[in-house]
N, C-alpha and C positions, 0 to 999 in steps of 0.2 A: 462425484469427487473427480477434480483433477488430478492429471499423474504428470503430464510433462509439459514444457516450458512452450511449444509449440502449437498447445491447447489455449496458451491466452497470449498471443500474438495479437488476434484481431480483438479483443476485447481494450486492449493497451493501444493499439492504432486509435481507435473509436475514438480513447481517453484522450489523445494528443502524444501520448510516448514515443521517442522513439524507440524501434525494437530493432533487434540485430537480425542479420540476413540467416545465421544461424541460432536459430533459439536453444537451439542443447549445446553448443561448444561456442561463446563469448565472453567479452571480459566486463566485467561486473565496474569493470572501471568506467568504462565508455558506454555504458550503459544502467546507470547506476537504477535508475524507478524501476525498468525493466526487471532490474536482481530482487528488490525489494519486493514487487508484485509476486516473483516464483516465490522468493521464499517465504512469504503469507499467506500465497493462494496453494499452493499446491501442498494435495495429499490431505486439506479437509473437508471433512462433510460440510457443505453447505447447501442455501437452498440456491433452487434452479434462477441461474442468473446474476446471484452474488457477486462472479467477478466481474460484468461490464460495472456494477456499481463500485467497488472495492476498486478498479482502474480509475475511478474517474478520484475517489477518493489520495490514492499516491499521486494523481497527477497536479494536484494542487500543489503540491510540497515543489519548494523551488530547488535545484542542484542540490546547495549546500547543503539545505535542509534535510532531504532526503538521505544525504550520507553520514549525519550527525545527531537523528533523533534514534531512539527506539522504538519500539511497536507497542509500545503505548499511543504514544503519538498517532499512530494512525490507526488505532482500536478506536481512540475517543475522539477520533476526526470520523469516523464514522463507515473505519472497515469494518464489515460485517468477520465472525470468526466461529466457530464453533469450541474456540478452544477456552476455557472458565479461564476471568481476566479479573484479578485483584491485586487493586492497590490501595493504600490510604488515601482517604480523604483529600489531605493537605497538598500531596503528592496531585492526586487529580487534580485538583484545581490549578494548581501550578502550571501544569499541562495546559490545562482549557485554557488559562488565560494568556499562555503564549499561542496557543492554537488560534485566538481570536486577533492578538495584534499581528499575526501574519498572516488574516484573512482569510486562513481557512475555515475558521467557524464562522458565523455570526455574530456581531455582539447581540 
């Protein structure tokens, strides 16, 4: 498990993100994938390596995107979580089928 924001600095570089020069004291503003990375990744079990993948996963999401979805959004773009994720159906697809017209999934 990760515990602090300084733990996925290099996983988020890998991604393309950029990360702030302080990863515990930044604004969430000027750094928007970076916030969305901590508050996903950190504090679950997952397995070993999740987050270089789970990085690459937010790194998709353009600006906007990224300050205007939920975490759904990037459950079913394919961050891994440990946390049990349910939604309707109808709802899901909804999701995937914006997740595809902006290229994050595949069609």
């Amino acid at each position: 498990m990760l515990c602090y924001p300084s733990m996925l600095v290099g996983p988020a570089k890998d991604a393309g993100m950029e990360t702030p020069e302080d990863p515990e004291d930044f604004s969430s503003y000027d750094y928007p994938h970076f916030q969305v990375f901590c508050v996903l990744q950190l504090g679950w079990s997952m397995r070993p390596g999740a987050h270089f993948d789970n990085a690459k996963v937010i790194a998709k999401f353009s600006e906007e995107q990224v300050r205007s979805v939920g975490k759904m959004h990037f459950f079913l773009a394919g961050f891994e979580t440990s946390e049990l994720v349910d939604i309707e159906v109808e709802a899901k697809c909804k999701i995937i089928k914006e997740l595809r017209e902006w290229g994050i999934l595949d069609k």
